[in-house]
TORLUMLO-122738 format. One record per residue (C-alpha): x, y, z; chain; residue in three letters. Coordinates in Angstrom, 2 decimals. Example, Ala and Ser with C-alpha at 12.3 -4.5 7.8 and 13.67 -1.06 7.14 Angstrom:
! TORLUMLO-122738
      east     north        up   chaine   residu
     12.30     -4.50      7.80        A      ala
     13.67     -1.06      7.14        A      ser
//
This chain:
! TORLUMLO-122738
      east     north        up   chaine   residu
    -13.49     10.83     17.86        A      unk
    -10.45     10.79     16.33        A      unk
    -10.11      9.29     12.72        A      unk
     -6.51      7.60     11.92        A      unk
     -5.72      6.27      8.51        A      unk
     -6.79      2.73     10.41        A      unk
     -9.52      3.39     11.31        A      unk
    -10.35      5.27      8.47        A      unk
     -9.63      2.49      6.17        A      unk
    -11.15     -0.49      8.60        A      unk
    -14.69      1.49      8.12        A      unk
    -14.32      1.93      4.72        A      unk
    -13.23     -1.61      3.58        A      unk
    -15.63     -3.24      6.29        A      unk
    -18.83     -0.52      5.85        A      unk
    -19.61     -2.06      2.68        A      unk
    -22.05     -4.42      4.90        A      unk
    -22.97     -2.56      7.14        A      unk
    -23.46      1.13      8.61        A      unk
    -22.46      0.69     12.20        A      unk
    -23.11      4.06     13.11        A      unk
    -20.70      5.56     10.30        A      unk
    -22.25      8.74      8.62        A      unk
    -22.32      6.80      4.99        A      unk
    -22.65      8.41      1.39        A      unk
    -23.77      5.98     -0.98        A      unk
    -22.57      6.58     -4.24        A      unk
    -25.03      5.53     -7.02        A      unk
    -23.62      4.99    -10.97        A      unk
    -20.88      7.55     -9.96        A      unk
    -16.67      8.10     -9.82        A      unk
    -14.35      5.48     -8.95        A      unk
    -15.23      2.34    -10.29        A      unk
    -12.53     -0.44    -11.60        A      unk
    -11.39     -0.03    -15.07        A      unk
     -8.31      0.10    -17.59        A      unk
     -5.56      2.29    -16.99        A      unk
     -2.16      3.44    -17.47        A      unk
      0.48      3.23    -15.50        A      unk
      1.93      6.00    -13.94        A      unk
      5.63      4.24    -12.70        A      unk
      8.70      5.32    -14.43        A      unk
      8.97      2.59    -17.20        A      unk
     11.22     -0.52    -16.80        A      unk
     11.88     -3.27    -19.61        A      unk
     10.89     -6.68    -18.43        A      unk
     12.52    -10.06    -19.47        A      unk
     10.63    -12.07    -22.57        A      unk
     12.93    -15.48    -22.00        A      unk
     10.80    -17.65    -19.54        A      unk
     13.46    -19.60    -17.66        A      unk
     12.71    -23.01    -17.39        A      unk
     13.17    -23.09    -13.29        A      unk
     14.10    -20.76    -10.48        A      unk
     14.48    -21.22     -6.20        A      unk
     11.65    -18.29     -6.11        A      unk
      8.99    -17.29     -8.62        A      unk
      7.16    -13.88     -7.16        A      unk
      3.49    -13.23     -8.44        A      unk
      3.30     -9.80     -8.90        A      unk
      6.30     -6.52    -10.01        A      unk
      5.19     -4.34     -7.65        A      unk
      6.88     -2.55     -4.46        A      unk
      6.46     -5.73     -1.75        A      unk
      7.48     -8.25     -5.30        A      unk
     10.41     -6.36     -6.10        A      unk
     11.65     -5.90     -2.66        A      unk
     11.22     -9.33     -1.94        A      unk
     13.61    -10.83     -4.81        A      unk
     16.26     -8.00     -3.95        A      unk
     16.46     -9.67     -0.01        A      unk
     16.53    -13.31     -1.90        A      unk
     18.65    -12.10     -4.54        A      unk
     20.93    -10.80     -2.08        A      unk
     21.07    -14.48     -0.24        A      unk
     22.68    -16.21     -3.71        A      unk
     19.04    -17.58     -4.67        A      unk
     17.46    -17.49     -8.30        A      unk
     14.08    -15.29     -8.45        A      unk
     11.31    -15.15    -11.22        A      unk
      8.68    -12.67    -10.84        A      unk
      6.02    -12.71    -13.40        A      unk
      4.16     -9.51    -13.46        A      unk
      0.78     -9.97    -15.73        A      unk
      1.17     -6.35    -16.77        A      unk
      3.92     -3.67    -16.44        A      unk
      6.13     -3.37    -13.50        A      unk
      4.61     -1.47    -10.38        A      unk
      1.36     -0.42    -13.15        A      unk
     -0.78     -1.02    -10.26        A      unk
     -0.96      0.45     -6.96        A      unk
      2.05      0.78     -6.27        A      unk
      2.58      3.60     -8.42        A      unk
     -0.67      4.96     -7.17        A      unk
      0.21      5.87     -3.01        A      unk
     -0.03      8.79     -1.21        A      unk
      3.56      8.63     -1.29        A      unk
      4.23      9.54      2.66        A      unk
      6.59      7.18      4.59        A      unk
      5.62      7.27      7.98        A      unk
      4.51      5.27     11.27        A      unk
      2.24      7.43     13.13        A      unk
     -1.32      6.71     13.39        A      unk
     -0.78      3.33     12.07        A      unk
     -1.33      1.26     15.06        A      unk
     -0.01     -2.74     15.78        A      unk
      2.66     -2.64     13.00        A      unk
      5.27     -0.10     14.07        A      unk
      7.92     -2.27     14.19        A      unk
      7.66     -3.19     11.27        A      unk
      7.02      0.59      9.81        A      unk
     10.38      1.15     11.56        A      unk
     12.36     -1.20     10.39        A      unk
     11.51     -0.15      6.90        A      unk
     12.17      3.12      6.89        A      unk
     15.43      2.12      8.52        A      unk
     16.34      0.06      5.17        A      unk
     14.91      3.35      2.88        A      unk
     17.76      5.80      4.43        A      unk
     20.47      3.53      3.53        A      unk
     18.62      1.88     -0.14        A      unk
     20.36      4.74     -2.42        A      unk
     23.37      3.92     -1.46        A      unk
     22.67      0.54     -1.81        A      unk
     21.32      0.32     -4.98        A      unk
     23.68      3.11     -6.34        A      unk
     20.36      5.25     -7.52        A      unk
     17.85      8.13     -6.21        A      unk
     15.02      6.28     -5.33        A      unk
     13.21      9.65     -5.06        A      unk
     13.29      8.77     -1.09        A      unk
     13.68     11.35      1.18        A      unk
     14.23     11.78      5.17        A      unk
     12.82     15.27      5.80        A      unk
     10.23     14.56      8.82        A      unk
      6.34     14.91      8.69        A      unk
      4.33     17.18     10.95        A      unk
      1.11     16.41     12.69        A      unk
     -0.78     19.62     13.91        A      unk
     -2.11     19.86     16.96        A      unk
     -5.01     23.02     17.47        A      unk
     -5.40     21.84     21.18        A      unk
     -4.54     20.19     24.21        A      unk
     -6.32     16.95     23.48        A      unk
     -4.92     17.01     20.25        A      unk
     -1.48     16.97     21.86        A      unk
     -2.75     13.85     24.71        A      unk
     -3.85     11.86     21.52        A      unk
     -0.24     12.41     20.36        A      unk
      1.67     11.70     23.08        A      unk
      0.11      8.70     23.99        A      unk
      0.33      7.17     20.58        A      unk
      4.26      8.38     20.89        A      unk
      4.58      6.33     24.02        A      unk
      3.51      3.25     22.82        A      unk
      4.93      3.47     19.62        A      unk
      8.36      4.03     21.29        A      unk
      7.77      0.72     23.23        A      unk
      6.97     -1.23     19.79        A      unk
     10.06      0.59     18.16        A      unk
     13.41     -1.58     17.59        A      unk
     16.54     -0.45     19.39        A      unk
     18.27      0.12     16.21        A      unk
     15.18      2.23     14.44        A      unk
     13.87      3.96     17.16        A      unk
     11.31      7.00     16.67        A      unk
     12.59      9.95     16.48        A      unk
      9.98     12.60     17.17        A      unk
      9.46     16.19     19.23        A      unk
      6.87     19.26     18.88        A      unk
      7.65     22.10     17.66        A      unk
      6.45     25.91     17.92        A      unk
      7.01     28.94     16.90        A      unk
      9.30     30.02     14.32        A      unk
     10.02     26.51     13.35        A      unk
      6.32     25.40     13.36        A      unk
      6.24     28.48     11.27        A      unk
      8.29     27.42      9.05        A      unk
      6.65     24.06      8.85        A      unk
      2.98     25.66      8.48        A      unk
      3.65     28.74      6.81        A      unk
      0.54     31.00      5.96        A      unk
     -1.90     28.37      7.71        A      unk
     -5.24     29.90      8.47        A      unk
     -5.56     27.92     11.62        A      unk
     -4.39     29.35     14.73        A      unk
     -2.22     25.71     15.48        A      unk
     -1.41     25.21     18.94        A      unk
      1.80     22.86     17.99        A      unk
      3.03     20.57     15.60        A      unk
      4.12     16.99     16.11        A      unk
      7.15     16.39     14.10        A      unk
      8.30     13.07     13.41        A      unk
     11.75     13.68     12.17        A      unk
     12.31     10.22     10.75        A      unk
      9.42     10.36      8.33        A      unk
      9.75     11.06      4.69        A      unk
      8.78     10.80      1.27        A      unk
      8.76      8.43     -1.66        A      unk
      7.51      9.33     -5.15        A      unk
      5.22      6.32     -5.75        A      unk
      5.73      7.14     -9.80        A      unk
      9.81      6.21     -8.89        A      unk
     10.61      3.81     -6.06        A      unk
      9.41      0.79     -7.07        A      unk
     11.04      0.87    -10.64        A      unk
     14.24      2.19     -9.04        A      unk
     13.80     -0.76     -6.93        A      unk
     13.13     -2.92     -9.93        A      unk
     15.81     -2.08    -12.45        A      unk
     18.12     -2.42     -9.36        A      unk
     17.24     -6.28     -9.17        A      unk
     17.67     -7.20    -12.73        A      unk
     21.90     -6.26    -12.62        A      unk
     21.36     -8.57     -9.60        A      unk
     20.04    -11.51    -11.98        A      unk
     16.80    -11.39    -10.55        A      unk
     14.41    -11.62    -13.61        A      unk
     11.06     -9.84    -14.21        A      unk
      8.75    -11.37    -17.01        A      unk
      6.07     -8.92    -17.65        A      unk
      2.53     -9.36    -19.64        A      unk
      2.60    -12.94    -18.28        A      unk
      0.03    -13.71    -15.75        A      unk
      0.54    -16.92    -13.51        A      unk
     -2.39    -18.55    -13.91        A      unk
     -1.19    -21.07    -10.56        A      unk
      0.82    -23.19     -9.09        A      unk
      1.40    -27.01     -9.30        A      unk
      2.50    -29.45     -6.17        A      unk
      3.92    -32.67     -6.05        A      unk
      3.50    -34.56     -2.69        A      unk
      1.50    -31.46     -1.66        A      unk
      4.51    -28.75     -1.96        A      unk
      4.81    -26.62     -4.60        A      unk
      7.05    -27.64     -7.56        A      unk
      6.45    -24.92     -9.91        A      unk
      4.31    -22.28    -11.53        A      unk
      1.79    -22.16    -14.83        A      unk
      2.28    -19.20    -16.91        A      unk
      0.62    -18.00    -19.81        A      unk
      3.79    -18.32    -21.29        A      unk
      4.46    -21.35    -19.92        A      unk
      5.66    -23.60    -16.53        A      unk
      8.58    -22.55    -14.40        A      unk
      9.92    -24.98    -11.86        A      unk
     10.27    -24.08     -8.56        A      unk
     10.14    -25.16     -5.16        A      unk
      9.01    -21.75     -3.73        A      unk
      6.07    -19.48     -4.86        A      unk
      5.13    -15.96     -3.41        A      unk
      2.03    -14.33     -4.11        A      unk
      2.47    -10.47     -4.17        A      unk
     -0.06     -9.88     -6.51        A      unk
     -1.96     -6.92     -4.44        A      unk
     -5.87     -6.49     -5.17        A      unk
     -5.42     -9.59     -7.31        A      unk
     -3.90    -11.96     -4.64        A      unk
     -7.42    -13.24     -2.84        A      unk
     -8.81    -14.08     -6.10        A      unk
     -5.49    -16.31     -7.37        A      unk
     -5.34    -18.05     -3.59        A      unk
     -9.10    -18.44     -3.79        A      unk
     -9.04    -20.38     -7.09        A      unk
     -6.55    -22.89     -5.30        A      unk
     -9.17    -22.81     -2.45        A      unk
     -6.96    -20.73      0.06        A      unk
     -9.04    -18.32      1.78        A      unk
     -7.30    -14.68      2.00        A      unk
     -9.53    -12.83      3.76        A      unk
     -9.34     -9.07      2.30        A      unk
    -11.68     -6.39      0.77        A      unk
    -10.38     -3.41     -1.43        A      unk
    -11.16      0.18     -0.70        A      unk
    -10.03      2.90     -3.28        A      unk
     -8.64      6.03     -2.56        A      unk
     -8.22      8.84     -4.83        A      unk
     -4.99     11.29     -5.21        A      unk
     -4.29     14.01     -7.27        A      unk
     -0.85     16.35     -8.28        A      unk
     -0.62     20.24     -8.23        A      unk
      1.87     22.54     -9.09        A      unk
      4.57     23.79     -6.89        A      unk
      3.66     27.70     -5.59        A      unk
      6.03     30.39     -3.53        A      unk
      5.30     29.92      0.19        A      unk
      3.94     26.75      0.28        A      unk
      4.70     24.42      3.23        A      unk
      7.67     21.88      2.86        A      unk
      7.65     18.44      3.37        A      unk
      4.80     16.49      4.31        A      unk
      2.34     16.87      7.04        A      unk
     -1.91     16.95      7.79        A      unk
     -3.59     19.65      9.81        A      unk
     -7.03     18.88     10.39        A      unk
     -8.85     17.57      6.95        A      unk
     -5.51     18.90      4.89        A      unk
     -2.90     16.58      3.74        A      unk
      0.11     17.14      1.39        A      unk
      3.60     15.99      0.43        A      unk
      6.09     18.15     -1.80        A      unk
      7.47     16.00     -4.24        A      unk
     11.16     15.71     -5.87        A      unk
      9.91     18.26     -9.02        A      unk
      8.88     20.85     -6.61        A      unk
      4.86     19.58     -7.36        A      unk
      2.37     18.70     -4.27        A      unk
      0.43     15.73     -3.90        A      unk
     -2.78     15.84     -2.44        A      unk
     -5.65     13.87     -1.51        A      unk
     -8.74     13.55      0.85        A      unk
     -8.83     11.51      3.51        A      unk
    -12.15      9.78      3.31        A      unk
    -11.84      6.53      1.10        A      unk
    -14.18      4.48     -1.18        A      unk
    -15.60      0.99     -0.65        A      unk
    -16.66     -0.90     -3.55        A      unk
    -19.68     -2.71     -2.98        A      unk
    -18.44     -6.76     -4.46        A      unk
    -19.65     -9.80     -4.36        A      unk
    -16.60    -10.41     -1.71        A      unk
    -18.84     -7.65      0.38        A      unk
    -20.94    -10.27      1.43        A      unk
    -18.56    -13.38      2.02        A      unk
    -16.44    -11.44      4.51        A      unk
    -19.33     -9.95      6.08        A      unk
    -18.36    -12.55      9.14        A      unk
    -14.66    -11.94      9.27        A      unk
    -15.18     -8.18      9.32        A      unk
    -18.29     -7.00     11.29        A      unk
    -17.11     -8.10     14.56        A      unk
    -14.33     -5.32     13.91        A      unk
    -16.62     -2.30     13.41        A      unk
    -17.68     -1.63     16.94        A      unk
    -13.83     -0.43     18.05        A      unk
    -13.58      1.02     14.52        A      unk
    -16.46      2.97     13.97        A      unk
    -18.53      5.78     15.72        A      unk
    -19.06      9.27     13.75        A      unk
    -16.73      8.48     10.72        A      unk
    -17.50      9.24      7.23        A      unk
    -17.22      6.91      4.70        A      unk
    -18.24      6.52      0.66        A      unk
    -19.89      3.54     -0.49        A      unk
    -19.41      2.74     -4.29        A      unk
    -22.90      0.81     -5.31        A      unk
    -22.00      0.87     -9.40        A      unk
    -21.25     -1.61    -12.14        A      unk
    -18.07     -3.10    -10.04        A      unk
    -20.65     -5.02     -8.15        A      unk
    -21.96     -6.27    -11.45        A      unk
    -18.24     -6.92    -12.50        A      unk
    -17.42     -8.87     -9.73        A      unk
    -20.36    -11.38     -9.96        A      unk
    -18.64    -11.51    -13.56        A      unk
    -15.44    -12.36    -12.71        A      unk
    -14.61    -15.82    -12.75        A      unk
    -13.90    -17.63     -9.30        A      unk
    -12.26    -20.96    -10.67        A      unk
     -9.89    -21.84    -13.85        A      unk
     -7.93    -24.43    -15.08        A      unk
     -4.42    -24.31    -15.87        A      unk
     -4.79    -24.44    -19.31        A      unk
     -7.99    -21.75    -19.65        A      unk
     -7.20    -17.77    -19.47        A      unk
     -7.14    -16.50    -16.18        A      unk
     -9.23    -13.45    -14.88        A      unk
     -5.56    -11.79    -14.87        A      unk
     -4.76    -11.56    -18.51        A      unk
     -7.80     -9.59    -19.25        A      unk
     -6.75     -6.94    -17.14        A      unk
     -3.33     -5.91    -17.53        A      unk
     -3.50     -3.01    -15.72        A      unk
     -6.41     -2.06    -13.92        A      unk
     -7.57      0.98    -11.55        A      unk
    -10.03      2.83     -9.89        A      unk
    -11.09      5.81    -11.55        A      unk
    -10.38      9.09     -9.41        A      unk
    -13.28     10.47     -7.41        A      unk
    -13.44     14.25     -8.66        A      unk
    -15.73     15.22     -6.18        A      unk
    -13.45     14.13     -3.21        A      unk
    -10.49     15.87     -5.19        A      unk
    -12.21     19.02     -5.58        A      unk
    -13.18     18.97     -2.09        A      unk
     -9.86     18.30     -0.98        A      unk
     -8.55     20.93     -2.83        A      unk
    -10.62     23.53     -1.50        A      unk
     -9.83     22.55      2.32        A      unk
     -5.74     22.83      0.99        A      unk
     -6.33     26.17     -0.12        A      unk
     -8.74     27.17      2.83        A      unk
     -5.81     26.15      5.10        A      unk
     -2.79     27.33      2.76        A      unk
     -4.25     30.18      1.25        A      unk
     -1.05     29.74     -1.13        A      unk
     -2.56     27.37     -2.92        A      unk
     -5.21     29.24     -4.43        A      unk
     -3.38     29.53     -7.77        A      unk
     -2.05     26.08     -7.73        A      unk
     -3.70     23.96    -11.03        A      unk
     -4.05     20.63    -10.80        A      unk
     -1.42     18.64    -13.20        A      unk
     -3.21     15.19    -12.88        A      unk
     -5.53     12.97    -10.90        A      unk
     -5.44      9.12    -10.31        A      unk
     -7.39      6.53     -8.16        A      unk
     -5.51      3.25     -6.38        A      unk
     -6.67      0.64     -4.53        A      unk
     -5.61     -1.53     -1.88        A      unk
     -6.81     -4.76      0.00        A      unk
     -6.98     -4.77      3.73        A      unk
     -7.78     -7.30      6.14        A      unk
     -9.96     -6.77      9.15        A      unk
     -7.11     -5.59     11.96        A      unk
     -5.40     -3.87      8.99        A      unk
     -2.26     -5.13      9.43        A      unk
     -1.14     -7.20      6.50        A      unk
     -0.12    -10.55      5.38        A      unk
      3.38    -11.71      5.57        A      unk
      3.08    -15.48      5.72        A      unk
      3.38    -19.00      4.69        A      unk
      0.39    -20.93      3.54        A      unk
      0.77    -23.99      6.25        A      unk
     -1.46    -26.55      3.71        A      unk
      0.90    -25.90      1.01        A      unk
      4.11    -26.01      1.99        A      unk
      6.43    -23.95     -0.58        A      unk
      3.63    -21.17     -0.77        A      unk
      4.31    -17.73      0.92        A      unk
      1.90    -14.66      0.80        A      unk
      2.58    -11.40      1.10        A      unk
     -0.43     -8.70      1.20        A      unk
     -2.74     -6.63      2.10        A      unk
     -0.56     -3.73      2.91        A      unk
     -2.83      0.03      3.27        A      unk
      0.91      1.49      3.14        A      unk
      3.03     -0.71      1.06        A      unk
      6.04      1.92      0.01        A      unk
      6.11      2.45      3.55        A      unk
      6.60     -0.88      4.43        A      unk
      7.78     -2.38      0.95        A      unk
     11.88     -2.75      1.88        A      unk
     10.74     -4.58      5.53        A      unk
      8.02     -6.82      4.25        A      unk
     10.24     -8.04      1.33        A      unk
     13.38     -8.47      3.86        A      unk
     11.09    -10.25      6.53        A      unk
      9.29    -12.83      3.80        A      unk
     13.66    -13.58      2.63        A      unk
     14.25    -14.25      6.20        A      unk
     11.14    -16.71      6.18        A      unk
     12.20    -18.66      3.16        A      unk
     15.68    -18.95      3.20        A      unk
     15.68    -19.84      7.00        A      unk
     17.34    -17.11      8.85        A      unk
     16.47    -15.36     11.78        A      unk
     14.13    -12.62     11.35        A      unk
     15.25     -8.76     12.21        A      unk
     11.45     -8.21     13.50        A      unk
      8.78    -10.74     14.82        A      unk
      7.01    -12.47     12.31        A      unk
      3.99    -13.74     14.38        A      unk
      1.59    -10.27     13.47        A      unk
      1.84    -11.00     10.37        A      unk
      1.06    -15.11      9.85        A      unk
     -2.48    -15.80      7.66        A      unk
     -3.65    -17.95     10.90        A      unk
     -4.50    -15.22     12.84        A      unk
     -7.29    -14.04     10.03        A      unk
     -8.94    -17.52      9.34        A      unk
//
């Protein structure tokens, strides 16, 4: 069987409950657990002056935040966002970095339509976003590889818009050559998406985020919204630790964190984190350009010349939230599952979670300001593992050292595609997450959730994306 990124991540975030015929590793008292960290995103200086109101207060500075007050910003509205630590501190300085569509099935469109808006955000923004257009390979060793391939390509040609349509051919010999150079495997082809890239996850979010402030949008940071208060059921503002801000429009973007602040308003968002683990190497002659997988090996050259690289197999925290999704997710497995390997983190986040408070008041500190900036620990193991299958393939490699290591999570829901939506028993409230690829889809998601606010036609179809379809 074939394991995608989806399906890869649908076992991991859903195996916490159950095997399903997944090959399962628990992991006992061991890497990868939630704790204090720093972030890795090119620093930004946030705002300390709490305005008293705004049209739009965001929860959350990272990617899908920031790109949704540069669409609204854009549109003549005034935008808040109130990050409760440092801007894009979280995961969204944590990705694997690659910008792509393939393999991630039911949301091309909107995949598309993003990295349409990345070719032309430099010159929007007047900056290097650390973006870059320079095509990701897929190698193929056989003739079923190549069927898998071209039958993903044909429906994701048919989900495509007309103006960002996929633009994608194999390639052999001396350019696959040039694409795999010094690859142990005798590859058959190479499926070459020419319209894939790169983003440094370190860079594009902060590029993205000093970009908004000359646009007036402003980002408070170290101030955690604690929630929102309504008046005649709609929203009419936000409580801060700092303080209320006024406002007739609230989005959550807060990432892992935005089940827990719609739960303690009693909205269910039904997603479970997994945590993935990534790690940076130094830049050697003869390595392969770009980005691409073959087989178990993945890798992306960054802007420095330095490779990121991590394994493909994922980590799912055992939490208390584990157990109350255990309904939304298992009937998912069957379609998901079958042969695929999966780590299952049994440690002291399971104790943390049960620790975590569920409910607040407006005037008590929330679960948020106690961690600022929080992350998964890297898994070594998986990174040294990974490693080793890089160099097996690239034998290049070999005298690569590794510059640093990080772990990131991300929420997913059980179809993995995320949430893009308004709450419909709040009216005023918006939501926007659960994204397994949010730099991918960052510039897309933030234009689509401007387009649902401020009333104007959307440039893709909303309906994937609406919370009903999950509850």
């Amino acid at each position: 069987m074939k394991i995608t990124r989806r399906k890869l991540l649908i076992g991991a975030g859903a195996g916490v409950v159950v095997a399903g015929g997944a090959a399962v590793t628990p992991m006992l008292l061991r890497d990868s657990v939630l704790a204090p960290a720093t972030s890795r995103a090119l620093p930004v200086a946030g705002d300390d002056t709490l305005p008293a109101s705004a049209d739009v207060v965001i929860v959350g500075a990272g990617m899908i935040g920031v790109a949704t007050a540069l669409y609204l910003a854009e549109r003549g509205l005034s935008v808040v966002i109130c990050e409760k630590g440092v801007i894009a501190g979280e995961q969204s300085s944590r990705a694997y970095g690659q910008v792509t569509s393939y393999g991630l099935d039911g949301i091309t469109e909107l995949i598309q339509h993003s990295k349409y808006l990345w070719r032309g955000m430099n010159e929007k923004i007047g900056a290097d976003t650390s973006y870059r257009s320079y095509g990701r390979v897929q190698a193929c060793a056989n003739d079923e590889d190549v069927a898998k391939v071209e039958a993903w390509l044909a429906e994701a040609r048919h989900q495509a818009p007309e103006h960002a349509p996929i633009r994608a051919r194999f390639i052999e010999g001396a350019e696959l050559e040039e694409r795999l150079p010094g690859a142990k495997t005798p590859w058959k082809t190479a499926f070459l998406q020419e319209d894939d890239g790169s983003i440094e996850p370190a860079i594009g979010a902060s590029m993205l985020a000093r970009y908004v402030q000359t646009q007036g949008v402003k980002i408070i940071t170290n101030c955690a919204v604690r929630g929102f208060e309504t008046e005649g059921g709609a929203i009419s503002g936000v409580i801060t630790e700092k303080g209320p801000i006024r406002a007739k429009t609230v989005v959550v973007a807060g990432g892992y964190w935005s089940r827990l602040f719609c739960g303690n308003a009693g909205i269910n968002l039904p997603l479970l984190p997994v945590y993935l683990s990534q790690q940076r190497i130094s830049d050697v002659a003869g390595a392969p350009p770009a980005c691409g997988h073959a087989g178990i090996v993945v890798w992306r050259k960054e802007v420095d010349g330095s490779y990121s690289n991590g394994p493909r197999y994922l980590t799912a925290p055992i939490i208390r939230d584990s157990f109350a999704l255990a309904a939304d997710f298992l009937p998912h497995l069957p379609k998901h599952l079958g042969g695929l390997h999966m780590d299952l983190a049994l440690n002291r986040d399971l104790v943390r979670s049960f620790q975590t408070p569920r409910s607040w008041k407006m005037d008590e500190v929330s679960p948020f300001e106690l961690a600022r900036v929080t992350a998964p620990t890297p898994n070594n193991e998986l990174l040294d593992t990974s490693l080793s299958w890089l160099r097996g393939e690239f034998p290049v490699f070999e005298n690569a050292k590794v510059i640093e290591r990080w772990g990131g999570v991300v929420n997913v829901a059980n179809d993995l595609v995320p949430v893009i939506s308004d709450v419909a028993s709040v009216p005023g409230l918006f939501v926007s997450s659960g994204f397994d690829f949010g730099l991918t889809q960052g510039p897309a998601a933030g234009q689509l959730m401007a387009d649902m606010i401020t009333g104007e036609k959307p440039k893709i179809d909303p309906k994937p994306f609406h919370l009903s379809r999950l509850l």
